[in-house]
N, C-alpha and C positions, 0 to 999 in steps of 0.2 A: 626432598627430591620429587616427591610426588606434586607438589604445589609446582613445581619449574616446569613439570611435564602438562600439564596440565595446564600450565599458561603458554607452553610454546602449543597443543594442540590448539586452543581458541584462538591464537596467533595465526595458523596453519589455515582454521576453519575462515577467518575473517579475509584473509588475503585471497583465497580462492572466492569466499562468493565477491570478493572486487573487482576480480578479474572478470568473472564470469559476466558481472555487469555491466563493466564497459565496456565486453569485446561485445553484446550485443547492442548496449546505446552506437555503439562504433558501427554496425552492421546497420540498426537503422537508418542512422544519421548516410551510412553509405548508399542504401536503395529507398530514401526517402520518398524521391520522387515515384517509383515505380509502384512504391507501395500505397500512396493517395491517391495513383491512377483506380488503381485495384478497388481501393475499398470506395471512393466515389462514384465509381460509374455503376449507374444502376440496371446498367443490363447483364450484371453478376448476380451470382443468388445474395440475396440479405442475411441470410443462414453463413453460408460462406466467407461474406464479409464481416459480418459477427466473430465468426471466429478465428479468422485472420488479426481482427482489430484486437480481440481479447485475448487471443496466444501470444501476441506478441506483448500486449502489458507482462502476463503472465511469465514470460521468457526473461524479463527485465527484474522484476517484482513476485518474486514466487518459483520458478525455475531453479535459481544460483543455492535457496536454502533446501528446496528438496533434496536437490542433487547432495548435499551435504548430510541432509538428515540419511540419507538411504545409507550414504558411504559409514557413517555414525553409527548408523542404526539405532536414530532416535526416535522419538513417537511424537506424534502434535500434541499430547496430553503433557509431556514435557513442557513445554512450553505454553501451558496455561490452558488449554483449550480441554476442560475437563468441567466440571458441577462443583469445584470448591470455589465457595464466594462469587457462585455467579452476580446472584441479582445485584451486590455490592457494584460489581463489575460495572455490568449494565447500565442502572443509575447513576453511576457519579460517569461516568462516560456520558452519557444524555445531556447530564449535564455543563457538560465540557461545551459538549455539543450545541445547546444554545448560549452559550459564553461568545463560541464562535458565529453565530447565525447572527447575535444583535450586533457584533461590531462589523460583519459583510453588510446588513441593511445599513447600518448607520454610515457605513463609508458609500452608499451605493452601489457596490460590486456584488448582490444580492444573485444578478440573472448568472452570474458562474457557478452558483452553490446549486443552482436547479438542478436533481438526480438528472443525468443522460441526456441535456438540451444538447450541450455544446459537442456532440458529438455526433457526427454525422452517421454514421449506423444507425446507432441505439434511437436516435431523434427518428428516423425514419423506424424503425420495428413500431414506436409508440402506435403510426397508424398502420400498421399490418394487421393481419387478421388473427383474434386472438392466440390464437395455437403457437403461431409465427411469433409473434411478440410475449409468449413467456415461456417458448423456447428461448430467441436471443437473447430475452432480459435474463434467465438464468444462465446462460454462457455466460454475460457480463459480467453477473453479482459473483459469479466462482472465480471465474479466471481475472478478472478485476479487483473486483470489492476485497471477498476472501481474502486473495493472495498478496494483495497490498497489506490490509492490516494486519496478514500472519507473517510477512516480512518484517516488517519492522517489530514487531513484536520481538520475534527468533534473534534479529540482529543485535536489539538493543541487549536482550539478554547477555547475550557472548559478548558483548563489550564491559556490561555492567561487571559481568564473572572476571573477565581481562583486568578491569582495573577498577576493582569494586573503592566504593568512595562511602565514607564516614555519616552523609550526609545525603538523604534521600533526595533534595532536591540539586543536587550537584553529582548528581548519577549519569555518567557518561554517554549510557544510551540513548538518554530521552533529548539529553543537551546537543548532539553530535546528529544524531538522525531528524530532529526538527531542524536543524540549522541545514541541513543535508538535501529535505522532501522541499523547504523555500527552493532551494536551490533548482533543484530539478523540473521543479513545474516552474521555475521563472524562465529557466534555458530553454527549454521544449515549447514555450511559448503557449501551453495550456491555459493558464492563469492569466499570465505576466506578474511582473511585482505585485502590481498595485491587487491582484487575487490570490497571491501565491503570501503575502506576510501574514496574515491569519492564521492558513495552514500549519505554521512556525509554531502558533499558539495551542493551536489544536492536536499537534502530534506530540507536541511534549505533554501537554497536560494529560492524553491517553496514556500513553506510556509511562507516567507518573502513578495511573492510577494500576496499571497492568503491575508496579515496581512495588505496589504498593500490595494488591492483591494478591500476586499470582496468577489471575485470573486474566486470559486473553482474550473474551467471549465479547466485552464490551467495546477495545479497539476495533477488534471485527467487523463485529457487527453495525458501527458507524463507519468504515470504510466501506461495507457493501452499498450504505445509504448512498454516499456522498462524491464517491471515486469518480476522479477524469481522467481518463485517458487518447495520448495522440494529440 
């Protein structure tokens, strides 16, 4: 009885943050155009635009599990983000990490991986004045980087729980949410395909390594590097 409840909460938890995430891709996608008024025109504050640009990752990518962890009343250490097995962590994520970087050069789609080029904010903080630019750059890396790699972290978990599998590399979360983050950055036109099939590689193999550790410190910490958004 207890396993059934317990699979219908992660059920309960999973369909709410779906919800939550499409009625906001729904909201974008519905004030798209007013919202790249906004954030391009540069007689707005850069600050401002900053965290327009970065709330709304956030809202999308970090929002949906807060909102759950509050209602749960669970902790980010739950969820890996604690000093057991970090450095393990870190390392083989690194290395995930150039797995991915030589097949971007190697196919040419290298200038999409550059941290913050492709985004019109963040590109313009580069030449702001320092104060300015690591203000926005840390709005980016939390509400961005952060909340991207501790979403799918949180997600894969509660699926892994949902329908735990025999078989570390046929582990629901990592298979389900790589095939998922393709999808997303090819629709939003961030990447496109030909920048977004990589990512496929890279978010499983973090999430493999997070399945493997416990340790959430090193997807993190390469989604703060590497995150686009918009």
């Amino acid at each position: 009885m207890g396993d059934t409840k317990a699979r219908a909460r992660l059920s309960v938890d999973l369909i709410i943050l779906m919800i939550i995430s499409f009625v906001v891709f729904g909201l974008y996608y519905a004030f798209k155009k007013d919202i790249f008024n906004y954030i391009t025109d540069t007689n707005n504050d850069v600050i401002l635009r900053a965290l327009v640009t970065a709330g709304l990752h956030f809202c999308q990518a970090g929002l949906p599990a807060c909102i759950i962890m509050a209602f749960r009343k669970e902790k980010f250490s739950d969820y890996g983000l604690n000093s057991n097995k970090i450095m393990f962590s870190i390392a083989h994520s690194t290395l995930i990490l150039l797995i991915y970087s030589v097949i971007i050069v190697i196919r040419g789609t290298w200038r999409l991986f550059y941290p913050f080029r492709i985004v019109t904010v963040p590109y313009e903080l580069l030449s702001s004045p320092i104060y300015i630019m690591v203000i926005g750059m840390l709005i980016f890396t939390i509400l961005s980087g952060f909340f991207e790699g501790f979403t799918y972290v949180y997600i894969s978990k509660k699926l892994n729980a949902r329908w735990p599998a025999k078989n570390i590399f046929l582990s629901p979360g990592p298979i389900i949410l790589s095939v998922v983050g393709f999808i997303m950055h090819s629709v939003t036109g961030v990447n496109g395909f030909e920048g977004s099939w990589p990512l496929l590689i890279l978010i499983y193999g973090l999430l493999l390594i997070y399945e493997k550790t416990g340790n959430a410190w090193g997807c993190v910490s390469i989604f703060c590097l590497i995150w686009n958004v918009l």
